[in-house]
C-alpha positions as CSV (number, residue, x, y, z in Angstrom):
1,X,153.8,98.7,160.0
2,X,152.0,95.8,157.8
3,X,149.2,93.9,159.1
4,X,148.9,90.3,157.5
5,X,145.5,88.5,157.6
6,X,145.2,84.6,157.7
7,X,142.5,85.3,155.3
8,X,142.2,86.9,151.8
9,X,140.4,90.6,153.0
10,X,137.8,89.6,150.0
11,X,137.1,86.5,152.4
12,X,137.2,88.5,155.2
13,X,134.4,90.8,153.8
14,X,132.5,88.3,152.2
15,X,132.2,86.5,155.6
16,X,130.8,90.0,157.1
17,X,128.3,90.1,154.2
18,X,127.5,86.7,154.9
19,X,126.6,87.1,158.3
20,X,123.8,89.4,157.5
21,X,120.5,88.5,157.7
22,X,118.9,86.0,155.2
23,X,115.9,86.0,153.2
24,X,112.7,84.9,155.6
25,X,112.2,81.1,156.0
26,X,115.6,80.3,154.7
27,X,118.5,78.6,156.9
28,X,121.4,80.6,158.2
29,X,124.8,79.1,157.8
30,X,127.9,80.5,156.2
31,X,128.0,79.4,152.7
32,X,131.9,78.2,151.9
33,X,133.0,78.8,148.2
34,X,136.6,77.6,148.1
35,X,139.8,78.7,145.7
36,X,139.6,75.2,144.7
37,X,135.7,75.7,143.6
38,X,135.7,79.5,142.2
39,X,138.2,78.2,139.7
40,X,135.4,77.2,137.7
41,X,134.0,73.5,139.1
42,X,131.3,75.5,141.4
43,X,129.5,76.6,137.9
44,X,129.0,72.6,137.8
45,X,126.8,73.3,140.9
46,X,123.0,72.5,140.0
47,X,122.0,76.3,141.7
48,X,124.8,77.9,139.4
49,X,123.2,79.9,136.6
50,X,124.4,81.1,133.3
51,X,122.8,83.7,130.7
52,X,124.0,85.7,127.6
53,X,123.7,90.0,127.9
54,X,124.7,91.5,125.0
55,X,126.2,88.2,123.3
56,X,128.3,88.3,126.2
57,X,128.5,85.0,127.9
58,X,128.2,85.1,132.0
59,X,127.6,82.7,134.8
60,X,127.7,82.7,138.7
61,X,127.0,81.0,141.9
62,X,125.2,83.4,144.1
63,X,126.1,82.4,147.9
64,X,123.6,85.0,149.2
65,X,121.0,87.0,148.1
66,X,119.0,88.9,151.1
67,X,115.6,90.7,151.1
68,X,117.3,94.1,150.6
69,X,118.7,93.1,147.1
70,X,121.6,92.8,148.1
71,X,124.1,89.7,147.1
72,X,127.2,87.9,146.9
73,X,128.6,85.1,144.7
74,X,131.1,84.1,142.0
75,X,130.5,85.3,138.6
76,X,132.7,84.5,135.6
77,X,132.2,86.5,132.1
78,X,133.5,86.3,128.3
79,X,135.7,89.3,126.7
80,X,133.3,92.0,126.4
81,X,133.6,96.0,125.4
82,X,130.5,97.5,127.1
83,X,129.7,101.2,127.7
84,X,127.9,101.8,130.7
85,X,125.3,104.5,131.1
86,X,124.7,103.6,134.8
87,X,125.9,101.5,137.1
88,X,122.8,99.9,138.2
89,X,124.1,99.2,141.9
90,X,127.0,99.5,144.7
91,X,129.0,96.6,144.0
92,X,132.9,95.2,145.4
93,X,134.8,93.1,143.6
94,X,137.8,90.9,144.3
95,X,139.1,89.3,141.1
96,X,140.3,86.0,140.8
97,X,141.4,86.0,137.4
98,X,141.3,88.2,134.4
99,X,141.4,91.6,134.1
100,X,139.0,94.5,134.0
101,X,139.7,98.1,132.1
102,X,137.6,100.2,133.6
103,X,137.5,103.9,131.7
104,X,135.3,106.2,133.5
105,X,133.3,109.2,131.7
106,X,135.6,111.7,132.7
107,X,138.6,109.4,131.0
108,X,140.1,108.1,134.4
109,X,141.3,104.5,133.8
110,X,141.1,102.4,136.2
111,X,142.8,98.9,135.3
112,X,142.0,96.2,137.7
113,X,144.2,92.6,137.6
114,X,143.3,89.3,139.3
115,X,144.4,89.6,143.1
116,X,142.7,93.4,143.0
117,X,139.7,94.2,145.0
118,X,137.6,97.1,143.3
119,X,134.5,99.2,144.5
120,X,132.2,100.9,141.7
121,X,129.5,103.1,143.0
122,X,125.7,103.0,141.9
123,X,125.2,105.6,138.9
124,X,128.9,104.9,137.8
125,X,129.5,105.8,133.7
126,X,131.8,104.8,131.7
127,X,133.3,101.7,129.1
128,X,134.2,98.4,130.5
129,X,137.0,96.4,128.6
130,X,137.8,92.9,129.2
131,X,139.0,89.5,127.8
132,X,137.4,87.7,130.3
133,X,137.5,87.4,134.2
134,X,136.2,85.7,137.6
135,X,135.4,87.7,140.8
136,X,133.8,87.3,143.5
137,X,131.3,90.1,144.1
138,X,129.3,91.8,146.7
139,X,126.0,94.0,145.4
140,X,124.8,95.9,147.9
141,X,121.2,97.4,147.8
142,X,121.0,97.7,144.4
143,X,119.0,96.4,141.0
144,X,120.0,92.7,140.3
């Protein structure tokens, strides 16, 4: 049996994330990023950011960030080679475009293409190839 969704299940989740509660004093409405927008013009958006880690180029919209540290947004990134020594939070990702290789310490690969959703766990280890993606993301808990 398949089950179909009118909605992306990234969407779908990011609307349950979205729903949670916001930082104190803030306003509490959905925040709509759309395909049209996370193709790159909502990087354009004056509360977009952009930063450099490792002379690797990044930027992102974040469309929530709550008092428990946790978050959700776009975020786009240059080609990068990066060994990890700790994932520094619980974090899903549904990639828009791109691709991730994801080589855990024990050697598992774990190659994730645009259209894949992808959980990696706080205290995760390992290398992480790319030659550049877009995701949306959703941190939860975690270091920011």
């Amino acid at each position: 049996m398949r089950i179909s969704f009118a909605a992306p299940p990234f969407a779908l989740l990011l609307a349950a994330c979205l729903a949670g509660p916001a930082v104190a004093g803030e306003a509490t409405h959905p925040v709509l990023v759309t395909s049209e927008q996370a193709e790159g013009p909502i990087f354009d958006n004056p509360d977009a950011k952009a930063g450099e880690r490792h002379g690797v180029a990044f930027k992102w919209f974040e469309m929530l960030k709550s008092a428990d540290k946790s978050s959700a947004g776009v975020y786009a990134a240059e080609a990068s080679n990066s060994d990890i020594e700790a994932y520094p939070h619980d974090e899903f990702m549904y990639f828009l475009d791109g691709s991730v290789t994801l080589t855990s310490a024990d050697g598992t690969v774990t190659r994730v293409n645009a259209g894949d959703g992808v959980t990696i766990p706080k205290g995760w280890k390992g290398n992480w190839t790319t030659g550049g993606y877009r995701k949306f993301y959703v941190i939860y808990g975690g270091s920011q």
